[in-house]
Backbone bond lengths (Angstrom), bond angles and torsions (degrees), N, CA, C in turn:
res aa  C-N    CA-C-N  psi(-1)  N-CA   C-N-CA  omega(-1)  CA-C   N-CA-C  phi
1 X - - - 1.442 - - 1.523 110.96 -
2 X 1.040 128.21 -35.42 1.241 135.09 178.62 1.926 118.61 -65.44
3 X 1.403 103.84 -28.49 1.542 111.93 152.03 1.451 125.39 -51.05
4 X 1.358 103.61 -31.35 1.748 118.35 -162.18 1.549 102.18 -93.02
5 X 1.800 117.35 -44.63 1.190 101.19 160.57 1.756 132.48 -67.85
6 X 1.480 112.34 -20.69 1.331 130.06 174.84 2.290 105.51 -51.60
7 X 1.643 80.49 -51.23 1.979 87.29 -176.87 1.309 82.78 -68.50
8 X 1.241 155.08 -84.66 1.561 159.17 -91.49 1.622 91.16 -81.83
9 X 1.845 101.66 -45.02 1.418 98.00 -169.04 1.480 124.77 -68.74
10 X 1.679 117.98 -28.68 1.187 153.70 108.51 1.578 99.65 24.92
11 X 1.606 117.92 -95.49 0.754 142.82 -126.18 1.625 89.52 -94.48
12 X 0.938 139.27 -28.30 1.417 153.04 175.70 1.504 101.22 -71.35
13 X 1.186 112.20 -61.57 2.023 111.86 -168.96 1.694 89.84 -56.93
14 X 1.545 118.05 -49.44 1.689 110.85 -167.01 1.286 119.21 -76.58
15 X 1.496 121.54 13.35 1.474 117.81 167.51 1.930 121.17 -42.87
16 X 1.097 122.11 -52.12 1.302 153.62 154.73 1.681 118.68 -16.16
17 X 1.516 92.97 -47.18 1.688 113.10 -179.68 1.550 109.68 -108.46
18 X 1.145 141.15 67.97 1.174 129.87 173.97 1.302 132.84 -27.19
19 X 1.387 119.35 -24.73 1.807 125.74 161.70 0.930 104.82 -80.37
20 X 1.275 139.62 -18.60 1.670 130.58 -172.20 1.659 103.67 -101.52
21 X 1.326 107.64 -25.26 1.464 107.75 -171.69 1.909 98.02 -83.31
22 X 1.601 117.47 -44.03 1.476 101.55 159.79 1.084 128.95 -70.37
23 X 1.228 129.63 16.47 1.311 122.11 156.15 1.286 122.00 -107.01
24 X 1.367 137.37 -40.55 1.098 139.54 132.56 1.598 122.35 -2.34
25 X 1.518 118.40 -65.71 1.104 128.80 166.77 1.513 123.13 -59.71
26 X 1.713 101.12 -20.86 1.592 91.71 170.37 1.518 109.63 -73.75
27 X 1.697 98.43 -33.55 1.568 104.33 -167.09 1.939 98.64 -56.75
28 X 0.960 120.61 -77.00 1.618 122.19 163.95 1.627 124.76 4.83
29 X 1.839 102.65 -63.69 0.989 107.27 165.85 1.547 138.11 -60.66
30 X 1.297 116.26 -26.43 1.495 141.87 -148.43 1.908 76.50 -109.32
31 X 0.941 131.14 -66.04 1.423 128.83 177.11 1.796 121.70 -51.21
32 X 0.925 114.75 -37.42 1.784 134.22 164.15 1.901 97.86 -54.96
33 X 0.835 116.22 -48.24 1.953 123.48 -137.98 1.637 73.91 -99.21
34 X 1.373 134.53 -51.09 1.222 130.71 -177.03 1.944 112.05 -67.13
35 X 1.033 110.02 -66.20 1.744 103.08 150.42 1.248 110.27 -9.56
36 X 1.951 109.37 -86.08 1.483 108.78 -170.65 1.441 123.30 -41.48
37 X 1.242 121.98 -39.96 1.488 139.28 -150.88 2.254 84.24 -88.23
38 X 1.177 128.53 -66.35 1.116 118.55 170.63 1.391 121.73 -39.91
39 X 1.482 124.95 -39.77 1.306 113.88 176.17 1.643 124.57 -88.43
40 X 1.328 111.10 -14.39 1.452 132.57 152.05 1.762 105.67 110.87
41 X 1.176 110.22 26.58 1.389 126.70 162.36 1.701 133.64 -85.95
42 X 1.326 123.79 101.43 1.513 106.85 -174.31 1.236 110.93 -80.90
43 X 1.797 84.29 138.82 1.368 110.40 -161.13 2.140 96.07 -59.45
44 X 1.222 106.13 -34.76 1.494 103.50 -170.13 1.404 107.99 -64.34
45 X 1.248 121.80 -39.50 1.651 129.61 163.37 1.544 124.41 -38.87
46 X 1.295 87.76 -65.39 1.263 90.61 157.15 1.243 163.06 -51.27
47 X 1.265 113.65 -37.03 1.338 129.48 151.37 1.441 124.64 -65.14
48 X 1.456 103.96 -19.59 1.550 108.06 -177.24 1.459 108.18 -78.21
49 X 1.410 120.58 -41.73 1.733 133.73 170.88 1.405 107.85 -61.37
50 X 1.175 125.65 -29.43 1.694 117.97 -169.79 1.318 96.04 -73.21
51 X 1.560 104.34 157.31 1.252 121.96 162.54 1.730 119.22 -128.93
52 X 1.605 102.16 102.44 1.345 92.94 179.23 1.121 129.27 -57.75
53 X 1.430 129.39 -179.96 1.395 149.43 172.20 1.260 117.99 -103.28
54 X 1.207 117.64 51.63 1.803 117.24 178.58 0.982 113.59 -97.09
């Protein structure tokens, strides 16, 4: 988890740069799916049960 806040923080300074901020966000993503996969949750499962807040 501490990777995810590491991208997040990342991902906040590169708002500014739009190539840096999509990449960043890939990094985020690619870091999340790795989480899931360590705790033994698929990441595709998962996302399907959540319910965002939009």
């Amino acid at each position: 988890m501490k990777k995810i806040d590491e991208v997040m923080h990342e991902a906040q300074q590169a708002v500014v740069d739009e190539a840096k901020l999509e990449e960043e966000v890939g990094d985020l993503l690619f870091a999340t799916v790795n989480l899931s996969r360590h705790l033994g949750v698929k990441a595709e499962v998962a996302l399907q049960k959540s319910k965002p807040q939009i």
